[in-house]
LOBABA-56067 format. One record per residue (C-alpha): residue number from 1; x, y, z. Coordinates in pm, 1 decimal, decimal comma. Example, Ala and Ser with C-alpha at 12.3 -4.5 7.8 and 13.67 -1.06 7.14 Angstrom:
<pts>
kolro->1&east->1230,0&north->-450,0&up->780,0
kolro->2&east->1367,0&north->-106,0&up->714,0
</pts>
This chain:
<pts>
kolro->1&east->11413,4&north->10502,2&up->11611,3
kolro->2&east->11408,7&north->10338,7&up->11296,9
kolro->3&east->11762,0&north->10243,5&up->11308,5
kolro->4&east->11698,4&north->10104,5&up->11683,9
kolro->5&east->11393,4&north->9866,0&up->11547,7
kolro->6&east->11645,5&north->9758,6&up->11235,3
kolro->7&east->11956,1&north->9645,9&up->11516,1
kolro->8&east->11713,8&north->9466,1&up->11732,9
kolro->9&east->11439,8&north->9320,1&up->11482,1
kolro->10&east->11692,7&north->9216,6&up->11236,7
kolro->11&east->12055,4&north->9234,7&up->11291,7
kolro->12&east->12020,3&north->9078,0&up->11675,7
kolro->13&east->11699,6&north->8919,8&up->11607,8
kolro->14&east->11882,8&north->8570,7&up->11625,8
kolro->15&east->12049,1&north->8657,2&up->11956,1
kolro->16&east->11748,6&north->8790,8&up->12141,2
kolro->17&east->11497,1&north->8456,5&up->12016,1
kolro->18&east->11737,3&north->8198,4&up->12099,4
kolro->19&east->11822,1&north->8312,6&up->12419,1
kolro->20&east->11419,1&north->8348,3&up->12505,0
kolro->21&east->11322,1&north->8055,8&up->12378,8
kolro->22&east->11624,6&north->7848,7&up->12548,8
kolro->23&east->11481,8&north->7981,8&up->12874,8
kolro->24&east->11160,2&north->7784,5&up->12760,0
kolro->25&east->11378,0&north->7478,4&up->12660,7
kolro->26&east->11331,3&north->7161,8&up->12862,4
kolro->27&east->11554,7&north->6842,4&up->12850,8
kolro->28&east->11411,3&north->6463,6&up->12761,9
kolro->29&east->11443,2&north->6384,8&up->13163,3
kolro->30&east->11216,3&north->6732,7&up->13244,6
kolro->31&east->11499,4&north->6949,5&up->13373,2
kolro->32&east->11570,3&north->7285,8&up->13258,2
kolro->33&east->11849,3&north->7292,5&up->13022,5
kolro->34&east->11981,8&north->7619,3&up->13140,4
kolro->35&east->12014,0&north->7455,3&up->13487,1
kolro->36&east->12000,9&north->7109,3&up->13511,2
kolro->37&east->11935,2&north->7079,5&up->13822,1
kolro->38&east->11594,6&north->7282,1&up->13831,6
kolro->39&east->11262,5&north->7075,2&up->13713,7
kolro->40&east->11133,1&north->7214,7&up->13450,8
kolro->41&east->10782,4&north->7431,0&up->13496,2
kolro->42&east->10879,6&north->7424,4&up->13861,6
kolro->43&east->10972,1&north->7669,3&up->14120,1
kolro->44&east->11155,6&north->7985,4&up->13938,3
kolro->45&east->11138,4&north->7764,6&up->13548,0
kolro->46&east->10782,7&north->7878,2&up->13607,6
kolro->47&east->10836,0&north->8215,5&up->13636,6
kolro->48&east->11063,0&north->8267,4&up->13373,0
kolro->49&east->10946,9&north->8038,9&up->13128,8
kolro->50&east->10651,0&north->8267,0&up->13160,1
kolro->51&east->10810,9&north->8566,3&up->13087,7
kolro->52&east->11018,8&north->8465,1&up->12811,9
kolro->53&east->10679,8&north->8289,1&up->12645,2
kolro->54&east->10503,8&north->8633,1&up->12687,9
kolro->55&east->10837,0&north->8835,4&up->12572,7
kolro->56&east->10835,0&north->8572,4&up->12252,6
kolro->57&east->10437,6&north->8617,1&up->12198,3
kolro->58&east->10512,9&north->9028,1&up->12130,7
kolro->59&east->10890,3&north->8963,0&up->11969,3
kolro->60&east->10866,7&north->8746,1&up->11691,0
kolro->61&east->10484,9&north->8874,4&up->11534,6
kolro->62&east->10656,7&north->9193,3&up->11592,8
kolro->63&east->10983,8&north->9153,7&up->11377,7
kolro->64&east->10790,9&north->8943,7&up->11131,4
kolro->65&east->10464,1&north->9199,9&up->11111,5
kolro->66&east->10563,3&north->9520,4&up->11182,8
kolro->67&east->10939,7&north->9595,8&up->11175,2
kolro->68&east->10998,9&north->9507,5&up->10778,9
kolro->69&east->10673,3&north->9817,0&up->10724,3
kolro->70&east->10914,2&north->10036,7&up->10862,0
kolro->71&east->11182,1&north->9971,1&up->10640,6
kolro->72&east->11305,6&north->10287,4&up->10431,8
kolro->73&east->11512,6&north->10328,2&up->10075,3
kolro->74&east->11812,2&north->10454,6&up->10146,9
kolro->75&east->11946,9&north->10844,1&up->10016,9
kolro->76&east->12168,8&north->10758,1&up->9687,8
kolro->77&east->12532,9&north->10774,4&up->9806,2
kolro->78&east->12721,4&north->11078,1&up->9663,5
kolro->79&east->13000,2&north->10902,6&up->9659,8
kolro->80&east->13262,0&north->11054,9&up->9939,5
kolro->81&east->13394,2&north->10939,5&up->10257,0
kolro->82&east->13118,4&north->11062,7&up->10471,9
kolro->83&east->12880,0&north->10801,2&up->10277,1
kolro->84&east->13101,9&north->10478,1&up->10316,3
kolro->85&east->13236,4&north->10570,2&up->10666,2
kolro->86&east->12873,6&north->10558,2&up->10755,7
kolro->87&east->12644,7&north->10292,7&up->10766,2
kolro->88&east->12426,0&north->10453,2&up->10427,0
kolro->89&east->12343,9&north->10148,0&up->10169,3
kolro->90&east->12151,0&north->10125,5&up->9842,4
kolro->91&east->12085,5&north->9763,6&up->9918,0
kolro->92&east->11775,2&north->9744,2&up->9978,2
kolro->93&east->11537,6&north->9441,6&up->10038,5
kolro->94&east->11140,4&north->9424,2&up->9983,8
kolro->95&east->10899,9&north->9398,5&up->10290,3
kolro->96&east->10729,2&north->9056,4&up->10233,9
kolro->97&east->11108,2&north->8884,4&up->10142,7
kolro->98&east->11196,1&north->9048,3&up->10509,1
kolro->99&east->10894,4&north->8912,7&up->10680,0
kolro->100&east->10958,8&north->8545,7&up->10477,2
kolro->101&east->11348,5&north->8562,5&up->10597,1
kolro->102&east->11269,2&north->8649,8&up->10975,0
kolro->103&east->11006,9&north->8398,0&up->10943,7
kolro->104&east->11222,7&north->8117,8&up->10858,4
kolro->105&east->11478,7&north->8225,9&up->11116,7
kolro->106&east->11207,3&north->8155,0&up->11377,5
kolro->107&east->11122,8&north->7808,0&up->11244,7
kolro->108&east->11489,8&north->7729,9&up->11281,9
kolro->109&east->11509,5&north->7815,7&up->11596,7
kolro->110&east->11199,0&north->7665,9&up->11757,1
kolro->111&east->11267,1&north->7341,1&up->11518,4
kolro->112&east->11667,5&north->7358,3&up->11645,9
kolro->113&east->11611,6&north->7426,9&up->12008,7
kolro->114&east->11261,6&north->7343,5&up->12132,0
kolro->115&east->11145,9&north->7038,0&up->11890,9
kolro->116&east->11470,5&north->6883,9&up->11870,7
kolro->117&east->11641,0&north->6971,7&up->12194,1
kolro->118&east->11934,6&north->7118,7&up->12042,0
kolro->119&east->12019,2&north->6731,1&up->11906,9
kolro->120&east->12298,7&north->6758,1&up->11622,6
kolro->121&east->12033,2&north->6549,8&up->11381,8
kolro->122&east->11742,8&north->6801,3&up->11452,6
kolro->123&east->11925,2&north->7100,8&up->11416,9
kolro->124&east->12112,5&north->6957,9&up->11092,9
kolro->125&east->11799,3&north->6828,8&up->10931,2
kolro->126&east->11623,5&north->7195,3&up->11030,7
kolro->127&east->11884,8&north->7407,6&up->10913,0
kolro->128&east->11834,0&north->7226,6&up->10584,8
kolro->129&east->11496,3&north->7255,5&up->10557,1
kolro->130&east->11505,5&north->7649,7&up->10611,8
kolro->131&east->11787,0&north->7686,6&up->10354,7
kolro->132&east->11607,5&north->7443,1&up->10115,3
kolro->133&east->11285,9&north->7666,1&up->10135,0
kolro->134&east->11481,2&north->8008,6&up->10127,9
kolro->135&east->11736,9&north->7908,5&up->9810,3
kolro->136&east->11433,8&north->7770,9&up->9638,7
kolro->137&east->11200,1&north->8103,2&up->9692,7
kolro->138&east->11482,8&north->8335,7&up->9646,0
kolro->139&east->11630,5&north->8173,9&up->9316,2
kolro->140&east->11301,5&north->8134,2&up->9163,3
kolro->141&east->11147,7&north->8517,5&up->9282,8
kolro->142&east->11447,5&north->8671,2&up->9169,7
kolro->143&east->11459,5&north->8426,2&up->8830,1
kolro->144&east->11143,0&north->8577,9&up->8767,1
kolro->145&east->11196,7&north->8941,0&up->8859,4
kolro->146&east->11488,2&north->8919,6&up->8602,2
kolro->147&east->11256,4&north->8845,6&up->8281,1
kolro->148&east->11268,4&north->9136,8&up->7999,0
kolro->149&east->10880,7&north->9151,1&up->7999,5
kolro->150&east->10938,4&north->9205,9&up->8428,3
kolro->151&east->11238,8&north->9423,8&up->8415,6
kolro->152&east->11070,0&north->9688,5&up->8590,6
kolro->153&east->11072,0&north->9470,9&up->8906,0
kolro->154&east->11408,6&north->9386,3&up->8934,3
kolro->155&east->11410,9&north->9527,3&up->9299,0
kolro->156&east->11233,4&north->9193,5&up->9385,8
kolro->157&east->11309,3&north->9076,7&up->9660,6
kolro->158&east->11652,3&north->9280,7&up->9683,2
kolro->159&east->11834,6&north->9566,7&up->9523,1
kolro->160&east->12065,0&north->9605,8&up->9303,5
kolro->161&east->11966,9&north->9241,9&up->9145,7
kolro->162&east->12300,2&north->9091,0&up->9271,3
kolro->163&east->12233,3&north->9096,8&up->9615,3
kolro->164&east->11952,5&north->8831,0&up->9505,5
kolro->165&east->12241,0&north->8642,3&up->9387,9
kolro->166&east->12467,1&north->8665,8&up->9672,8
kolro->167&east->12213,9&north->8597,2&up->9890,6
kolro->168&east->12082,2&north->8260,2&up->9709,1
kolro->169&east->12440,4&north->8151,2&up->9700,1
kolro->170&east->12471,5&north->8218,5&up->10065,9
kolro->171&east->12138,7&north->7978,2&up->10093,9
kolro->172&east->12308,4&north->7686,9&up->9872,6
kolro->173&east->12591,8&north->7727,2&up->10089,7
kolro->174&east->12431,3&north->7672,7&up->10392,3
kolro->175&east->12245,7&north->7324,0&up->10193,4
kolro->176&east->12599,0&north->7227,0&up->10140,1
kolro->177&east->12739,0&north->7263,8&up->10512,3
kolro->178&east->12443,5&north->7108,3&up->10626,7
kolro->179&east->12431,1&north->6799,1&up->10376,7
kolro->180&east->12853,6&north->6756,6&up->10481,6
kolro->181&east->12753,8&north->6780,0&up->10867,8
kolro->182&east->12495,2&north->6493,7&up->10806,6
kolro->183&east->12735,7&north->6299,7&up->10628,4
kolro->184&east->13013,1&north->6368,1&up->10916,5
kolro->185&east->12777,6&north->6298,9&up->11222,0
kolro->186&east->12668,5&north->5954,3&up->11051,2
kolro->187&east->13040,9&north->5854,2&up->10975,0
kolro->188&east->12949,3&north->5842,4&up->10599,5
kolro->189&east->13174,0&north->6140,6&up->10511,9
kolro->190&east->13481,6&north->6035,5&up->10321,4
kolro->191&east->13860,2&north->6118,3&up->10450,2
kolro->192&east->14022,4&north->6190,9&up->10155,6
kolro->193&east->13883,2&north->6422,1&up->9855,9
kolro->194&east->14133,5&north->6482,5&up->9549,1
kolro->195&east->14419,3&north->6263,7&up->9666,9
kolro->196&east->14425,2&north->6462,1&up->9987,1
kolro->197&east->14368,5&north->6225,6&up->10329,6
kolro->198&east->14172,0&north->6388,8&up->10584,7
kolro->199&east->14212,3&north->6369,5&up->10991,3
kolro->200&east->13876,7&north->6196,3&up->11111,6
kolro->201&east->13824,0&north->6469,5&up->11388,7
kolro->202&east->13834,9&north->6745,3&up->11167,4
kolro->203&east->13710,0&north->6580,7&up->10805,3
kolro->204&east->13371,1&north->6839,9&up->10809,6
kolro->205&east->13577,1&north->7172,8&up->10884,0
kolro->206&east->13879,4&north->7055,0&up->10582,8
kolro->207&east->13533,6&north->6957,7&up->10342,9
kolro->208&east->13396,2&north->7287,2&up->10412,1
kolro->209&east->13702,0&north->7463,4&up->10383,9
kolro->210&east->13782,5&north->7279,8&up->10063,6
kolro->211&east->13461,6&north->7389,5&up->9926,3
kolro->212&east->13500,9&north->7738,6&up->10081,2
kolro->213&east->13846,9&north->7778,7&up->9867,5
kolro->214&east->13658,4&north->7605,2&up->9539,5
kolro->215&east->13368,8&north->7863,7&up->9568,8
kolro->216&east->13621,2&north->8165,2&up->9630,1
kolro->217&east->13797,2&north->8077,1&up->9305,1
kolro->218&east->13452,3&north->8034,9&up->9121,1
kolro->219&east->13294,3&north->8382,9&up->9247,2
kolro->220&east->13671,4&north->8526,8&up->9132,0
kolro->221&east->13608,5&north->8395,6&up->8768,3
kolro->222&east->13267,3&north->8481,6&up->8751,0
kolro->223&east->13354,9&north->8861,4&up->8924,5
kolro->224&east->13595,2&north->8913,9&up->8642,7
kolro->225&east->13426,4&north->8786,7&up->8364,7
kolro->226&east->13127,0&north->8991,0&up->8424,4
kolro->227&east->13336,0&north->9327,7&up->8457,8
kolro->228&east->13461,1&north->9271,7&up->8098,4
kolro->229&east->13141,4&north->9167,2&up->7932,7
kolro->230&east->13002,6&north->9489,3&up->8148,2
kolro->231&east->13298,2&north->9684,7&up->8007,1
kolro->232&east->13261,5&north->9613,2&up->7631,1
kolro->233&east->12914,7&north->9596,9&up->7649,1
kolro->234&east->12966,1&north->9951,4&up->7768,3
kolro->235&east->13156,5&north->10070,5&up->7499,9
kolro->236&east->12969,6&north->9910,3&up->7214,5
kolro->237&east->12630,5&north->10120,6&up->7398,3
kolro->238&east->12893,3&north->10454,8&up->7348,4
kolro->239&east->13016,7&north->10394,2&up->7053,4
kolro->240&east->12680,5&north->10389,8&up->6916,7
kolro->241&east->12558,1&north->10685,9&up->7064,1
kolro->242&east->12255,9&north->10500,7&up->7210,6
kolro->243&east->12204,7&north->10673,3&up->7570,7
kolro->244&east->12220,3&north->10445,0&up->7859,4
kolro->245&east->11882,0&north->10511,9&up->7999,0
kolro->246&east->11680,7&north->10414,0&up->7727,5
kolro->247&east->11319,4&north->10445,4&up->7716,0
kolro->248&east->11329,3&north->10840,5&up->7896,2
kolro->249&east->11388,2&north->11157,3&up->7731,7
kolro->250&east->11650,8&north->11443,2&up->7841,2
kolro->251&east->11372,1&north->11663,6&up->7896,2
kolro->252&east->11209,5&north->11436,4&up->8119,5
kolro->253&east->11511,0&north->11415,2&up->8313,1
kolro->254&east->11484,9&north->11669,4&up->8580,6
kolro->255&east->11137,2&north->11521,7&up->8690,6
kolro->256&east->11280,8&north->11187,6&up->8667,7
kolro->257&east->11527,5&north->11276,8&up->8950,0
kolro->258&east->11252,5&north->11419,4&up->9159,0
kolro->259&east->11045,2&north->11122,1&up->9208,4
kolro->260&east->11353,6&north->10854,6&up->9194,9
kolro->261&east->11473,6&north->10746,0&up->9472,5
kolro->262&east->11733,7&north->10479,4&up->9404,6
kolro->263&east->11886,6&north->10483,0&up->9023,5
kolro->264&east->12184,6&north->10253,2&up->8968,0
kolro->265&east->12345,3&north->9981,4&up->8681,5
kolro->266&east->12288,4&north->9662,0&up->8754,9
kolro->267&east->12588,6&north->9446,8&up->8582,1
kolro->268&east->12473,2&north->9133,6&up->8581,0
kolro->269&east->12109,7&north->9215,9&up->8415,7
kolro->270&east->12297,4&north->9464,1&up->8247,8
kolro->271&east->12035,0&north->9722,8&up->8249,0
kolro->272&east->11968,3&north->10066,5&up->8447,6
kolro->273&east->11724,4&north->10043,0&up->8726,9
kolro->274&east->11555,4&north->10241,4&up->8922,0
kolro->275&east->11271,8&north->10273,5&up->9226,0
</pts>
């Protein structure tokens, strides 16, 4: 049941509100954009503009309310196959930073398809809005969440703490598409970058995919140099016999385990946390 409520309220919840509200959608000339030759609010428009408004009235308060409060930690994975040929995670993302997330997928959507009409400039300026607003909250929450004197909420707004960082580099990503979309719709986006001339049809997709291939490269270096200060910061913790979960005793450990549900290393806080 749970897993049900997670596919539709989350994973399709894009799919399912943009097809209800486009069934609500009406051109500038008051015909339905789904059919343009039916008036809009007019014979069978009526009808199922109705429906959908009703179906949107329970759907969104629902996945934005009620589905996130039924969110669960996953089991820690034991690591063999069974765990990663199933669909068992230990990322795991806090209830409020779900409801702010599905939240902001709805503004997109109403501001993208029923403000603007699906116009390239309204959806554009939208989109950047929404990814504005969600790099901004989730670079600053997890800033926050990573301070020594808050380490014991790292798990905010995601766990492990570099899902926080994927995910705010996933926002500034979707900034940067936006801002190069602008640029190309206006005709103010340059054709050649780096000594490389560009085709005017396709300049957005070969910017993007230039910046794609720069980012790649970045996350590579950053990827590797993390696993070797990880590594050595590793041995320099067994070399001097300090044990890695500091702060709780051996004896304690058994009753540790009992009431811990998630325990893992987080590499780029470089400290053990746990939930």
């Amino acid at each position: 049941m749970i897993k049900a409520m997670k596919i539709l309220c989350d994973i399709l919840f894009l799919v399912i509100c943009d097809k209800l509200i486009m069934l609500v959608c009406c051109s500038s000339d008051g015909k339905w954009r789904v059919d343009m030759d039916v008036t809009c609010w007019q014979g069978e428009h009526k009808y199922i503009a109705s429906m959908a408004l009703i179906a949107l009235s329970y759907y969104i308060p629902f996945s934005i309310m009620i589905a996130p409060m039924f969110a669960e930690f996953s089991p820690p994975l034991k690591g063999n196959c069974r765990d990663y040929l199933s669909l068992t995670s230990t990322v795991e993302l806090i209830k409020p930073y779900l409801s702010a997330v599905t939240l902001a997928k709805s503004c997109l959507l109403v501001g993208a398809q029923l403000i603007s009409q699906g116009e390239p400039l309204g959806v554009l300026l939208t989109q950047l809005i929404m990814c504005l607003i969600l790099f901004f909250s989730t670079a600053i929450w997890s800033w926050y969440s990573l301070s020594s004197s808050h380490f014991q909420n790292a798990i905010s707004p995601a766990f492990p703490y570099s899902i926080s960082i994927l995910k705010s580099i996933t926002f500034a990503a979707g900034i940067v598409g936006s801002v190069i979309e602008l640029l190309f719709v206006h005709q103010l986006l340059p054709y050649s970058i780096f000594g490389i001339h560009l085709s005017k049809e396709s300049a957005d997709l070969e910017f993007l995919m230039i910046f794609l291939a720069i980012a790649c490269i970045l996350a590579l270096i950053f990827y590797f140099s993390l696993k070797w200060i990880v590594k050595i910061d590793l041995q320099h913790g067994s070399s001097d016999g300090q044990p890695l979960l500091q702060g709780i005793e051996m004896q304690d450990s058994a009753a540790f385990a009992q009431v811990s549900q998630l325990v893992a290393f987080d590499p780029v806080s470089n400290h053990w946390f746990w939930t």
